[in-house]
C-alpha positions in Angstrom: 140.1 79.0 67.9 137.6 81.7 68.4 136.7 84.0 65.6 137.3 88.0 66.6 133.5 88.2 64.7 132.1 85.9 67.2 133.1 87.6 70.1 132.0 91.1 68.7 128.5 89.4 67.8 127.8 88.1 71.3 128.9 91.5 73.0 126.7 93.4 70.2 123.3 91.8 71.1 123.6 92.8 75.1 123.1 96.4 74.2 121.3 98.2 77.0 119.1 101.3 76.3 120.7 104.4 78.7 117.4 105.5 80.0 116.2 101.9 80.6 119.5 101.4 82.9 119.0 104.9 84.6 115.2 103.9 85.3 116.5 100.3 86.9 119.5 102.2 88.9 116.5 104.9 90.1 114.0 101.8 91.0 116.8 100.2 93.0 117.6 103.6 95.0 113.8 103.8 95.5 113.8 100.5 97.0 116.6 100.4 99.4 115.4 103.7 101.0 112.3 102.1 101.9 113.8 98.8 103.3 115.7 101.2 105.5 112.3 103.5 106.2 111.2 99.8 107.0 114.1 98.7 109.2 113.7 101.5 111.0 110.1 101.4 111.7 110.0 97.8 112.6 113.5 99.3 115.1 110.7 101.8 116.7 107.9 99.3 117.0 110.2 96.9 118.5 111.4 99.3 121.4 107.5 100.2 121.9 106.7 96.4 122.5 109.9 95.7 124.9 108.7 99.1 126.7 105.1 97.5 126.8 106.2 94.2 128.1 108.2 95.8 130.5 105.6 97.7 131.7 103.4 94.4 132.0 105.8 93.0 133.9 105.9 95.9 136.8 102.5 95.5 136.7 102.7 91.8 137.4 105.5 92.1 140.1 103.3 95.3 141.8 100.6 93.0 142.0 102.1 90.1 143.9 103.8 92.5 145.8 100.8 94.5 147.3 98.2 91.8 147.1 97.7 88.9 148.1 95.3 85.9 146.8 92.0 87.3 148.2 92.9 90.5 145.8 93.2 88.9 142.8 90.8 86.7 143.0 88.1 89.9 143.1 89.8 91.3 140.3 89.6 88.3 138.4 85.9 88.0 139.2 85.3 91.5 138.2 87.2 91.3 134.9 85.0 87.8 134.4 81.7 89.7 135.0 83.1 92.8 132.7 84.1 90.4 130.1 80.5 88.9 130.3 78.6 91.9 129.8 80.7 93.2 126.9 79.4 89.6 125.2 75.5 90.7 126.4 76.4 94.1 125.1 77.8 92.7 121.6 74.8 90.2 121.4 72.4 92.9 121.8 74.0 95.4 119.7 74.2 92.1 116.7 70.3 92.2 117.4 69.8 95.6 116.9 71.9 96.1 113.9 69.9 92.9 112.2 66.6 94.3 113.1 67.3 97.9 112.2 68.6 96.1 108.2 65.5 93.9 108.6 62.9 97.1 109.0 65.5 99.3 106.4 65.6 97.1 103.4 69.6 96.7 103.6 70.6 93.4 103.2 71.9 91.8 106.6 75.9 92.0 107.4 76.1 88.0 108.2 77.0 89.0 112.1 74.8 86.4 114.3 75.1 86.8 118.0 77.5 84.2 120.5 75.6 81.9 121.8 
């Protein structure tokens, strides 16, 4: 049989301090609000991708649509050639950004140029 003392000893050591449990019960409000400010952001940025992809996707269909092969052939050349003097553009800029730290004193950023 259980003694009424024992009972009343094991209830007596779980005391909770009142401002502890009000800090915990504020922490916990805290939190949920910004899981929802978080749900909801990740809800916005969601709907900006779909509108994106869709947007890609009219793009794609416009493109079969008016051209034909010739066409994108030429713009896939073009974007090629852009695509190759953005990395000329880069290397040179890598250079220039070494050789200015070189002439300066700084000590060099650790960017090397593609080869």
């Amino acid at each position: 049989m259980v003694e009424k003392g024992a009972a009343n000893k094991k209830t007596s050591t779980f005391k909770t301090d009142p401002t502890l449990v009000k800090q915990l019960i504020e922490n916990n409000i805290s939190l949920q609000q910004k899981s929802v400010n978080l749900i909801i952001s990740i809800n916005d940025l969601v709907k900006k991708i779909d509108k994106l992809v869709n947007l890609f996707e009219e793009a794609s269909k416009h493109i079969a649509e008016v051209s034909g092969e010739d066409t994108i052939k030429q713009l896939s050349s073009k974007l090629q050639e852009l695509l190759d003097q953005n990395r000329d553009i880069a290397k040179g800029l890598i250079l220039l950004e070494q050789y200015v730290r070189s002439k300066s004193g700084y000590r060099e950023s650790g960017l090397r140029p593609l080869d």
